[in-house]
Residue, then its C-alpha position, 0 to 999 in steps of 0.5 A: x540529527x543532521x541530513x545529508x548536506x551532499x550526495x553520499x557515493x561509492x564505499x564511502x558513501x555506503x559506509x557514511x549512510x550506514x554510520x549515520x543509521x546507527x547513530x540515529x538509532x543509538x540517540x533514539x532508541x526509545x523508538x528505533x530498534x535496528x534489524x539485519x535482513x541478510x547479506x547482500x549478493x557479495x555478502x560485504x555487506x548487511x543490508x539493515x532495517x530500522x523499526x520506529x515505533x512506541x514501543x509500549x503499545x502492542x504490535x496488534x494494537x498497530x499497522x505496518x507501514x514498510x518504506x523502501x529505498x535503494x533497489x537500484x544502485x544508480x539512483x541516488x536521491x533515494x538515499x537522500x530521503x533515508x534521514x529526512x524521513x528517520x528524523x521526521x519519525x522522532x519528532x513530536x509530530x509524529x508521536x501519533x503515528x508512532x503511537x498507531x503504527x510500526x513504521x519500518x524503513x528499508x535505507x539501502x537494499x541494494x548496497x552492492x549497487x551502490x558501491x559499485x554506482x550501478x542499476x544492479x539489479x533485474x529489469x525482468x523481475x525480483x531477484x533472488x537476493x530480494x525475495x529473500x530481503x523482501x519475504x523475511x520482512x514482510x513475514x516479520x512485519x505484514x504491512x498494511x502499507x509499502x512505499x517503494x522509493x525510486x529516483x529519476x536521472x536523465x534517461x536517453x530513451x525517454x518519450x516525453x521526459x528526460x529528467x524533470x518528473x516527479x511522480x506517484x505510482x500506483x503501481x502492482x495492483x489489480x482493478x479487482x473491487x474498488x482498488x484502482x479508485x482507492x490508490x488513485x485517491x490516496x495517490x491524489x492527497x500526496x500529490x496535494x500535500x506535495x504542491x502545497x509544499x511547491x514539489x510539482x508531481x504527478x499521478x501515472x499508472x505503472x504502464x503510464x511511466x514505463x512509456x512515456x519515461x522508460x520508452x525507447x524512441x522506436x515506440x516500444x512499450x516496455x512491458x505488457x499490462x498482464x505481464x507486470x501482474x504475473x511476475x511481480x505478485x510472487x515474492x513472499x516465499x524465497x523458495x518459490x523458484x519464481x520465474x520471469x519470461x525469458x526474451x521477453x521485453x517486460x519491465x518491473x520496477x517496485x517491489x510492493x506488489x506481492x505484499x498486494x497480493x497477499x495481504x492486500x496491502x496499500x501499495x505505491x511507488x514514488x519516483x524522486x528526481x535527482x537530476x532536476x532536484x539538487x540536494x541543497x535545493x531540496x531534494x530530500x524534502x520533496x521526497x519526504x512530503x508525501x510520505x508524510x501526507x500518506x503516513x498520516x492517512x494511516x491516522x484517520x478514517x477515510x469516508x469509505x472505512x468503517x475503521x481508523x487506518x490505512x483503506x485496505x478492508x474493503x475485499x470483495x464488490x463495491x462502495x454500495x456492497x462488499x466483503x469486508x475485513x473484520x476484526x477488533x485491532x489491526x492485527x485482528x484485521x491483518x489476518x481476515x484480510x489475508x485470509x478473505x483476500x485470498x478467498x476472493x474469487x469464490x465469492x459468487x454472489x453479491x446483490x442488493x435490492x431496496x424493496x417496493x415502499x422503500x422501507x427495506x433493502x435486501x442483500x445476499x452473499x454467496x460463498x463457494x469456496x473450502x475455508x469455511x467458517x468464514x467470518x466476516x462483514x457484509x457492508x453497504x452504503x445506504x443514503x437513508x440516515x436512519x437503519x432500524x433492524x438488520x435481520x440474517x436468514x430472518x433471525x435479527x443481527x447486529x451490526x453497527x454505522x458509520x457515515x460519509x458526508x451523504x451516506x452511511x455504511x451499515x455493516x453487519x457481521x458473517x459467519x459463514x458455516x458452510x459454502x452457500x448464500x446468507x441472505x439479509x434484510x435491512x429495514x430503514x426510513x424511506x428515502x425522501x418524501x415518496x416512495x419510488x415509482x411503481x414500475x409497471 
């Protein structure tokens, strides 16, 4: 279908966008099914879904990737963005992510704001209003992965940019195991993908683009580090009476950081520029392409993960040892993550050591926590090549490889019984043509 040649404003640019959806959906409804999420705040309006998807494969068999626009009325380009993606979505080369994934695209989720062409919305926090939209849909549909769409215009406050910034966020999470590292590197391919197709964005923090975008020229920062965590990581039940610090001058932005917390999902943020971007120059297509480049990194295994999709298994410690998702399926491993994920924090212990003779290494994995059993897999990068037995509490176990380019991953199913250490016992071929020196 054709993409918006203008910049559809007011009623009559809502009433545009959403007739163009159900078009969309009427043409192709061998892939796209639309869904209601509720009202808006002055009930005038549906706020819809569209679900894109192969249809004939089991929602189990598929991760949720959820991508989200319109949380702010006065930002424009995000609608421009809804058909270029939806289209792509249809075509043929998509068909693989169709095939892997249930793509759900949120067009407008604020639609009263854009009737009235205004924020409308909360800079303290989620509202009320999109707990309920953001909590039903995450309940439908846990996602793997949440893209959160917002669009930059000309701000008056701005410490070094006042309307030319395209930007990646990496936003709502926390530094807990290797997810800064990970959302930096998935962050840093779209950024790739995007120049390649002459769109020039950047990777910053959410601290980052709150100061140096959204900073008053005073100096103040608009929000503190501790403060985003504690009131964004908290939607997923409308009924939570969630509260913000009153008074305080805090900043949100994007709406994925609870599905972070819990489900451990990928989660970013985007900011279009509709104030440098003009619609017939593009602006859709430069919001398009990294969406592509991270959709598609749902298609393929990173070198890290021992599965296809989106990097979210690795829970608990680092490249070299960690707790790990385990499951046959992406919804299998939906489930374990929800249910590690929230049990990270009792993992208290967490070593390795390669014996003396650099034949063997030994591990162990504490768990004090109540939810026992507990099932998952214990998983450590090695750079011998060769891993010969793997054998728990002394009893041989199985457990299976994978390779990055100078290392492989062994990684050994757990099945925690009670609260209490699992110790384990790789033996492999000695690294190299001596054996470590002796450490006297």
């Amino acid at each position: 279908m054709q993409s918006f040649d203008h910049m559809p404003m007011g009623e009559a640019g809502l009433r545009e966008v959403y007739a163009w959806i159900e078009a969309y959906v009427g043409e192709n409804r061998g892939i796209a099914d639309m869904i209601d999420l509720g009202p808006s705040e002055d009930r005038r309006w549906k706020i819809p879904a569209v679900v894109v998807t192969n249809k004939s494969v089991p929602s189990h068999m598929k991760q949720n990737a959820v991508l989200t626009m319109g949380r702010h009325g006065n930002e424009p380009g995000t609608r421009i963005v809804v058909p270029e993606i939806l289209n792509f979505l249809a075509t043929g080369d998509a068909r693989e992510i169709r095939d892997r994934q249930t793509v759900v695209v949120v067009p407008v989720a604020n639609p009263e704001g854009f009737v009235l062409e205004q924020f409308h919305s909360s800079m303290h926090g989620i509202t009320n209003l999109e707990k309920q939209v953001w909590g039903k849909l995450c309940s439908a549909y846990p996602p793997d992965m949440m893209f959160d769409y917002h669009s930059l215009g000309k701000s008056d406050g701005s410490k070094y940019d006042r309307g030319d910034l395209e930007v990646i966020i990496p936003g709502n999470t926390t530094k807990w195991g290797m997810d800064e590292q990970i959302h930096q590197y998935v962050a840093n391919r779209m950024v790739e993908a995007a120049a390649e197709k002459g769109w020039p964005y950047e990777v910053h923090s959410l601290e980052d683009l709150s100061y140096y975008y959204f900073g008053e020229p005073r100096g103040r920062f608009a929000h503190r580090y501790l403060q985003e965590k504690v009131f964004l990581l908290h939607i997923q039940n409308a009924d939570e009476g969630f509260e913000y610090p009153e008074g305080k001058d805090t900043y949100t932005n994007y709406t994925c950081g609870p599905a972070y917390q819990r489900w451990h999902t990928l989660v970013f943020g985007i900011e279009m520029n509709h104030r440098a971007i003009a619609v017939p120059d593009g602006l859709g297509d430069s919001g398009l392409v990294p969406c592509q480049a991270l959709l598609g990194m749902g298609n393929t295994r990173l070198p890290w993960e021992r599965y296809t999709g989106y990097p979210t298994n690795l829970l608990v410690g680092d490249f070299r040892i960690s707790v790990r998702a385990t499951g046959r399926n992406p919804g299998e491993l939906r489930v374990s993550r929800e249910k590690i994920w929230a049990e990270r924090a009792s993992f208290n212990i967490l070593n390795r050591e390669m014996l003396e003779g650099g034949q063997a290494t030994v591990a162990e994995v504490g768990y004090a926590g109540d939810k026992c059993p507990l099932e998952f897999e214990l998983c450590l990068r090695m750079r011998q090549k060769s891993i010969r037995k793997v054998t728990v509490e002394g009893r041989s176990a199985a457990f299976e490889t994978f390779r990055d380019r100078c290392s492989t991953f062994v990684s050994v199913p757990v099945r925690m019984e009670k609260p209490g250490v699992v110790h384990l016992t790789i033996e492999h071929e000695m690294f190299g043509t001596t054996a470590p020196a002796r450490e006297d």
